[in-house]
Phi, psi and omega in degrees: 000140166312142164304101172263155191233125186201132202267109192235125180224189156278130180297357194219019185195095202224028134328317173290290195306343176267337154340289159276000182260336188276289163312001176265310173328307178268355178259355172086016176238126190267108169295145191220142184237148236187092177323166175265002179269332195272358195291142198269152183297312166346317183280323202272341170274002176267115201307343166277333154355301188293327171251042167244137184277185181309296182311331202244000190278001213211148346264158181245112209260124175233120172238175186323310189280001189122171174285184167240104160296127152074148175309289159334283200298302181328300178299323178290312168317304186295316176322342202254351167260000203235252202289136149257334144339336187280318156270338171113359198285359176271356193258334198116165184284347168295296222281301159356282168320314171281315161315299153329331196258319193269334182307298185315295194312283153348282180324296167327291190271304186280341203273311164317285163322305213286314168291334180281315179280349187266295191297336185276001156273005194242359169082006168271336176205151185267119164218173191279157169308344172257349154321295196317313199296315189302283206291290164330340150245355153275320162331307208289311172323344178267301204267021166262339128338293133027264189295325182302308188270341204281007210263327172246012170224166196261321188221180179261355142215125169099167168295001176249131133351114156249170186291307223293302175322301209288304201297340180257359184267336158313296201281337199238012180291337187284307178303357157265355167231039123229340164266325163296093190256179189288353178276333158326292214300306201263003161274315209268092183261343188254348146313260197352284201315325178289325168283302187305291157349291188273013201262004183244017184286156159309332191272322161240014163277344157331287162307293179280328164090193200240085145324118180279097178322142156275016173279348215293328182293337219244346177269316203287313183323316189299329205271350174288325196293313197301313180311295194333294165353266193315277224290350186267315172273005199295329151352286183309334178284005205222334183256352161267116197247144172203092190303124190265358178286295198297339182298286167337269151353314176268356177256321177302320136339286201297287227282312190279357186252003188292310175116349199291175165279166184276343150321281188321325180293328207268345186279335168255007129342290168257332167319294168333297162304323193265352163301317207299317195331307223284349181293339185302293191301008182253309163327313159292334179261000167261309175304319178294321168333299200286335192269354170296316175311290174329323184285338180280347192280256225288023149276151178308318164271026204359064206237147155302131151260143198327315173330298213286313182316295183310001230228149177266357191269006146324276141009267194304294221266335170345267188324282191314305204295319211269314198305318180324279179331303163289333168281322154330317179264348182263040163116348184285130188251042146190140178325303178337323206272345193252128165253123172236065195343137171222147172284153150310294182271047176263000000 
């Protein structure tokens, strides 16, 4: 027999309560949702019911074995009956840890500010303007950790959707569609690329439906930045070229002539290497611009379409595509002038 499952929240504020309707979605498991005014006696006579405060009580997940109080413990639950990519348990017991680590963070770091600067616009709570002034630079100060770690991944762990996505892009749904405008947008940008991304997946867009941001100029801006890009740079692949050996090789020479200790040489060493990575990969994420930029160009609407949203290499060419475009636009005056190290055999 099928499982029933029901998700009981506010009918008219189900951020929380999307939580678990999103994660059901990618586990291929069905959930049902139910105002809190419908809540079954089971629930409401259930002594932990009885110590939960007004805020913390909703939503509540109710199964066959008794309820789940709260977003998180519900959502993990449904997750543990479906996708095991949704907890990390298909990666190992680290990525298992790291899903857990950003859960914890959100909770922690992010969930607080971010309601406090959201709920008095929504008429949920009052506070004074240097209260507002606080919480809106501790939000931002959380989610730039975030914006930080997002600059060289796609998701917040592993090459997948994780619970970890979901619980912050849930958490960050009410600040994007009433609080975010594009200068937010084009400060957090790889926030951005990542919440857009995931707000077109089938799966939540199932759930949240197609809401209109208050992010939207910065979203349509991308799809101008993205052509601008390609057709400015596409030059640029042939003529920067960089043997990451002779590189290597003249730096490892400078480092040995330093004088430094050999701790410090292994340490600038790898400072070295790992520059050279992240420019390979910004290089490689200029090419996927341009050839994603082509397919827009030669369409009639030169429009993005949900494929292209969905798609990872949509993801990846974000960031590299939107910075590429400002340096372009902010005064180098012919593409030539933006150097973009490319290995020879990339």
């Amino acid at each position: 027999a099928k499982m029933s499952l029901t998700i009981y929240s506010y009918d008219k504020h189900r951020t929380s309560a999307n939580t678990v309707l999103i994660v059901a979605q990618f586990s291929g498991v069905e959930v049902e949702f139910k105002s809190n005014e419908q809540v079954p006696e089971d629930i409401t006579n259930n002594a932990y019911a009885k110590i939960r405060n007004y805020d913390s009580r909703w939503p509540v997940l109710h199964t066959e074995s008794g309820p789940i109080w709260g977003s998180t413990p519900s959502a993990r639950y449904v997750a543990s009956l479906g996708a095991t990519q949704l907890t990390g348990q298909d990666q190992g017991y680290f990525a298992q840890s790291q899903v857990d680590q950003w859960i914890d963070f959100v909770n922690n770091e992010v969930k607080l500010p971010v309601i406090s600067w959201v709920y008095p616009l929504l008429g949920f709570l009052q506070i004074s303007a240097e209260e507002l002034t606080l919480v809106k630079r501790a939000a931002k100060q959380a989610l730039q950790t975030v914006e930080s770690h997002l600059l060289h991944n796609t998701f917040l762990v592993g090459e997948n959707v994780t619970l970890a996505d979901i619980v912050l892009f849930t958490q960050l749904e009410d600040l994007f569609t009433h609080a975010v405008d594009d200068k937010f947008a084009q400060k957090f940008r790889n926030l951005t690329r990542w919440f857009l991304t995931l707000a077109h997946a089938p799966q939540v867009a199932a759930v949240i439906g197609n809401p209109e941001w208050k992010a939207k100029g910065h979203f349509d801006h991308l799809t101008s930045s993205v052509v601008s890009v390609a057709h400015e740079s596409r030059e640029l692949t042939a003529e920067e070229t960089h043997d990451d050996e002779k590189s290597h090789a003249a730096e490892d020479l400078k480092i040995e002539q330093s004088g430094l200790s050999k701790e410090e040489k292994e340490k600038k060493r790898s400072e070295h290497r790992e520059k050279q990575l992240a420019i390979r990969k910004e290089a490689q994420a200029l090419v996927a611009a341009e050839s994603l930029a082509r397919q827009i160009a030669s369409r009639p609407s030169k429009k993005l379409t949900e494929k292209d949203l969905n798609s990872k290499a949509f993801a990846s060419i974000y960031t590299p595509a939107q910075l590429a475009h400002e340096k372009i636009t902010k005064g180098a005056s012919s593409p030539s002038k933006i150097r973009i190290n490319q290995p020879k055999n990339f």
